[in-house]
C-alpha positions in Angstrom: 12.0 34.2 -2.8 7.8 34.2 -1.8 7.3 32.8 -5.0 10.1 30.0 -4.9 8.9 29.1 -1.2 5.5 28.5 -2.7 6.1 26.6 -5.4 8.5 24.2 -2.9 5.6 23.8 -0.7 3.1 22.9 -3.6 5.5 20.4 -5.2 5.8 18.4 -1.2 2.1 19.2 -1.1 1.1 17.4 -4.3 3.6 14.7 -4.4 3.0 13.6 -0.7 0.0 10.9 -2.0 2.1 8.9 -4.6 3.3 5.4 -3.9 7.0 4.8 -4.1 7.6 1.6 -6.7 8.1 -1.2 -4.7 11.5 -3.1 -4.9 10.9 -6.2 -7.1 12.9 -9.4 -9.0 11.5 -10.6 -12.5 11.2 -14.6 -11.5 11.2 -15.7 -14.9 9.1 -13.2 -17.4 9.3 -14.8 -21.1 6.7 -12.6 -23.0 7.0 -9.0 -21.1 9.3 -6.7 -18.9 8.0 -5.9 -15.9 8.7 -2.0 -15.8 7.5 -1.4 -12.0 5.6 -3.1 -9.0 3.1 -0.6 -6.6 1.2 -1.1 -4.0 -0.9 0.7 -2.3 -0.4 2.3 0.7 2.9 1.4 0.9 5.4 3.2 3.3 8.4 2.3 1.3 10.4 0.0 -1.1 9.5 -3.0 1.5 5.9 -2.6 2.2 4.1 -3.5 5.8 0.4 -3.9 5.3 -2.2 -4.1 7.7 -4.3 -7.4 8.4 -7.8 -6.8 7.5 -7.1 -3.4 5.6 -7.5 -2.6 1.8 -4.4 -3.2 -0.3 -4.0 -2.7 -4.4 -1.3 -4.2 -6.1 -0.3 -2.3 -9.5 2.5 -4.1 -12.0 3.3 -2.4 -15.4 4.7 -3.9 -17.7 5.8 -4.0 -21.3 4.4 -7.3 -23.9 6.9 -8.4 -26.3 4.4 -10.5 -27.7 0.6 -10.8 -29.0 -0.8 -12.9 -25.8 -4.5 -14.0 -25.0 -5.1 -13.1 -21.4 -5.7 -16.1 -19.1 -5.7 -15.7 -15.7 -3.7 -15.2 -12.4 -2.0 -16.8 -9.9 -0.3 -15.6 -6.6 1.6 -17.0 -4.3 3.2 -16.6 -0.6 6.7 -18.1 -0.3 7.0 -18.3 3.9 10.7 -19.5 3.9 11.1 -22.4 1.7 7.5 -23.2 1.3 5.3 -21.6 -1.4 1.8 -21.6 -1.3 -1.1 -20.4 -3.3 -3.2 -17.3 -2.4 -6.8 -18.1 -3.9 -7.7 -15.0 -4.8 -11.4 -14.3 -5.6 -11.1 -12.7 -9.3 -8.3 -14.0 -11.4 -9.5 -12.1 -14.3 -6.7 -10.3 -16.3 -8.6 -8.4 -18.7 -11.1 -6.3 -16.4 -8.3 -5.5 -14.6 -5.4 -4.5 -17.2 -5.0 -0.8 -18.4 -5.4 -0.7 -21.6 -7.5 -3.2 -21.6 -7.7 -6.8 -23.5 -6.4 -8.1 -25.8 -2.1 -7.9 -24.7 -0.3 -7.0 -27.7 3.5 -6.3 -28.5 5.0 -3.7 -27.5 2.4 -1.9 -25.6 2.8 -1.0 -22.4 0.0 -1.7 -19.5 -1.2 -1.4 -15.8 -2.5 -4.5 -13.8 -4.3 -3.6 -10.9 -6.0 -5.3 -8.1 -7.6 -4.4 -4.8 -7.8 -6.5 -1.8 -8.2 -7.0 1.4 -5.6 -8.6 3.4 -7.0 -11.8 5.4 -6.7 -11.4 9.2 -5.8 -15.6 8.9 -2.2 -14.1 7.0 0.5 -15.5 9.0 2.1 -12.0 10.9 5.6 -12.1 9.6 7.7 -10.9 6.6 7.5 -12.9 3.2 7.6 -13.0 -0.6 4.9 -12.7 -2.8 5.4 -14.0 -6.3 2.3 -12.8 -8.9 1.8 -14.5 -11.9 -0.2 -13.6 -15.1 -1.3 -16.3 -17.2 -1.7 -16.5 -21.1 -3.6 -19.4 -23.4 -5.7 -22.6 -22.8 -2.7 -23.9 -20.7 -2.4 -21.1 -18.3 1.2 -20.5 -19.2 2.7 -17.6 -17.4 3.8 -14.9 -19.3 5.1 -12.0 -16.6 6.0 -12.9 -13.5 7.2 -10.4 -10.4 8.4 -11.5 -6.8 8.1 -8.7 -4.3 8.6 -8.5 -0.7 6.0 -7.4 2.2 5.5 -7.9 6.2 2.2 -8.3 6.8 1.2 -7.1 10.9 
């Protein structure tokens, strides 16, 4: 019974720092499956993050296709108005796990850190991230997620 009591606590104990995947909508993916959407720290499916605090955003997915990396864009959607979140590094590559180039079938990790901008409007939107392929910038993967930002 010692033994069982242990092994319960270890489990809680080692499982305790592990995001839960964040609830998410594929708005329109055409050369991968999303498989999940993190972010981190995250206090559940709907994620409130802090103004002015560290934040990393993970998406794995799955390529069904050869694709040449591009770039990234992100956006805010406050209502019915969208607008674009410049971020600072829209580098794919540096960021994907494993790394460039994307090729079929494989499945990989995007990850990036930032900080959230104490201008964010204080209120509850959708964030729609885009990853881009070719001289175009087509998107490739796209995932729309939900967070309240305080």
């Amino acid at each position: 019974m010692q033994l069982l009591n242990l092994l319960i606590t270890l489990v809680i104990i080692c499982t305790n720092g592990f995001a839960e995947p964040t609830v998410f909508i594929d708005c329109g993916s055409e050369y991968a499956k999303p498989l999940a959407v993190s972010i981190h720290p995250c206090n559940g499916y709907y994620c409130v993050l802090e103004r002015g605090k560290p934040t990393t955003f993970e998406i794995t997915f799955q390529s069904f296709d050869n694709r040449e990396a591009a770039g990234v864009e992100v956006f805010a959607i406050f209502k019915t108005t969208r607008i674009l979140l410049r971020l600072p590094d829209s580098d794919i590559c540096g960021r994907l796990n494993p790394p460039c180039p994307v090729k079929a079938g494989q499945i990989y990790t995007y990850s990036y850190t930032t900080t959230i901008d104490n201008r964010f409007p204080l209120d509850r939107q959708d964030i729609r991230w885009e990853l881009h392929y070719g001289q175009f910038k087509m998107p490739f993967l796209c995932v729309q997620f939900w967070v309240r930002i305080i």
